[in-house]
C-alpha positions in Angstrom: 17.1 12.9 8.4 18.4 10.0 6.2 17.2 6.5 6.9 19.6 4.2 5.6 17.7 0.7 3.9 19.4 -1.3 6.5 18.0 0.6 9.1 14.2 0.2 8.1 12.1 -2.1 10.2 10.4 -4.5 7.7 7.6 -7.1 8.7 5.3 -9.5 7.2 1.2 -9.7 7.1 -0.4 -12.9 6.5 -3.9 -11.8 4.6 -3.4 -8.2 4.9 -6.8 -6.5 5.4 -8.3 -10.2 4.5 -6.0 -10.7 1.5 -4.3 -13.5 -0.3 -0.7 -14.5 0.6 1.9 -12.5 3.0 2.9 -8.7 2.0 6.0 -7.4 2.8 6.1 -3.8 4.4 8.9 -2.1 4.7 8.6 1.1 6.8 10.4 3.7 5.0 10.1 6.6 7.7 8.4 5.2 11.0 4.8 7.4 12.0 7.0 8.7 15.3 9.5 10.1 13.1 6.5 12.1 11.3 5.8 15.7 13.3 2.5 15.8 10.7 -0.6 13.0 11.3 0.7 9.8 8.7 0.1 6.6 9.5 1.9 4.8 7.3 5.0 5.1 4.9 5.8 2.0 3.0 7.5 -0.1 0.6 5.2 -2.5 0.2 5.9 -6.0 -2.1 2.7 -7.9 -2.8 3.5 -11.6 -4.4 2.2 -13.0 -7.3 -1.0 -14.2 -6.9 -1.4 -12.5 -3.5 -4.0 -9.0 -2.7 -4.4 -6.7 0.0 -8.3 -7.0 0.8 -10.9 -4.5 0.8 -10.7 -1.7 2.8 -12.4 2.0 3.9 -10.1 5.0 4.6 -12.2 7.2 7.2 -10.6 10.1 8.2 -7.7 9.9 5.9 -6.2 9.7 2.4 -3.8 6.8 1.1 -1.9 7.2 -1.9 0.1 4.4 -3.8 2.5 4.5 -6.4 3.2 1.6 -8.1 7.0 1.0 -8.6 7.2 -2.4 -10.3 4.3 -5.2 -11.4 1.0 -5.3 -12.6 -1.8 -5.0 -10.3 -5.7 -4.4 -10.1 -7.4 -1.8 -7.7 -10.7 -2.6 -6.7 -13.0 0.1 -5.9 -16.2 -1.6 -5.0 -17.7 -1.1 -8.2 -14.6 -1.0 -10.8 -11.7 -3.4 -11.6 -9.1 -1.0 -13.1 -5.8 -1.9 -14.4 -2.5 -0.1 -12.5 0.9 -0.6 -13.7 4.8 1.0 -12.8 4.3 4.4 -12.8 0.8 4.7 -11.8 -1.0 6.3 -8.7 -3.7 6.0 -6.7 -5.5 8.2 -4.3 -8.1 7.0 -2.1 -9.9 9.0 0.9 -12.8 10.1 2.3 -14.2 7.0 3.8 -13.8 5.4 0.0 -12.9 1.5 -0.3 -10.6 -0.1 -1.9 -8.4 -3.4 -2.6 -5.4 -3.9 -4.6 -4.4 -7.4 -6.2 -1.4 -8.8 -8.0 -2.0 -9.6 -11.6 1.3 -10.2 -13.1 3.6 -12.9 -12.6 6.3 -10.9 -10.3 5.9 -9.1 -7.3 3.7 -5.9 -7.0 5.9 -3.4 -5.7 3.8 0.0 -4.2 5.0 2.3 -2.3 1.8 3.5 0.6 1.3 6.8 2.1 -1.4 7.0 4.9 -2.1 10.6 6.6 -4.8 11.5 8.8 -7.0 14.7 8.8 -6.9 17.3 11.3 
């Protein structure tokens, strides 16, 4: 299957998970089109000064990949840096919030998928 970018439904959250500003998500491969358990699959553009807010992952794993920007993951106890190239794997009821610290957009790309 090939899904051309013009074919990708794209939407906009206000305050994602509580956050600051509107994130852009752009669903690379839509959950039906999935045979195994994701949730998610995303291109997702965070503006300057803007954060998705804190958030617990029970009964799945999320991984991001930063693809352009300057960002900080919160983990509930650490700040720590991410930049281009970077990735991040959170699970296993863990928390976690991700913030825009440069002065373009955060670009990530988000993969959610359930356990069995």
């Amino acid at each position: 299957m090939v899904r051309r970018s013009s074919e990708m439904e794209v939407e906009y959250r206000e305050k994602m998970r509580d956050g600051k500003g509107t994130v852009k998500v752009t669903h690379l491969v839509k959950k039906e089109d999935f045979q195994a358990k994701v949730r998610l699959c995303a291109h997702l553009s965070i503006p300057v000064g803007g954060s998705i807010g804190f958030h617990h992952h029970l009964d799945e794993d999320e991984v991001y990949i930063i693809t352009k920007g300057k960002g900080i993951l919160y983990t509930g106890d650490e700040a720590i840096p991410v930049e281009v190239g970077d990735s991040v794997l959170t699970g296993q009821g863990a928390g976690h919030s991700i913030a825009n610290a440069g002065n373009t957009e955060l670009e990530l790309i988000s993969f959610i998928a359930k356990y069995e």
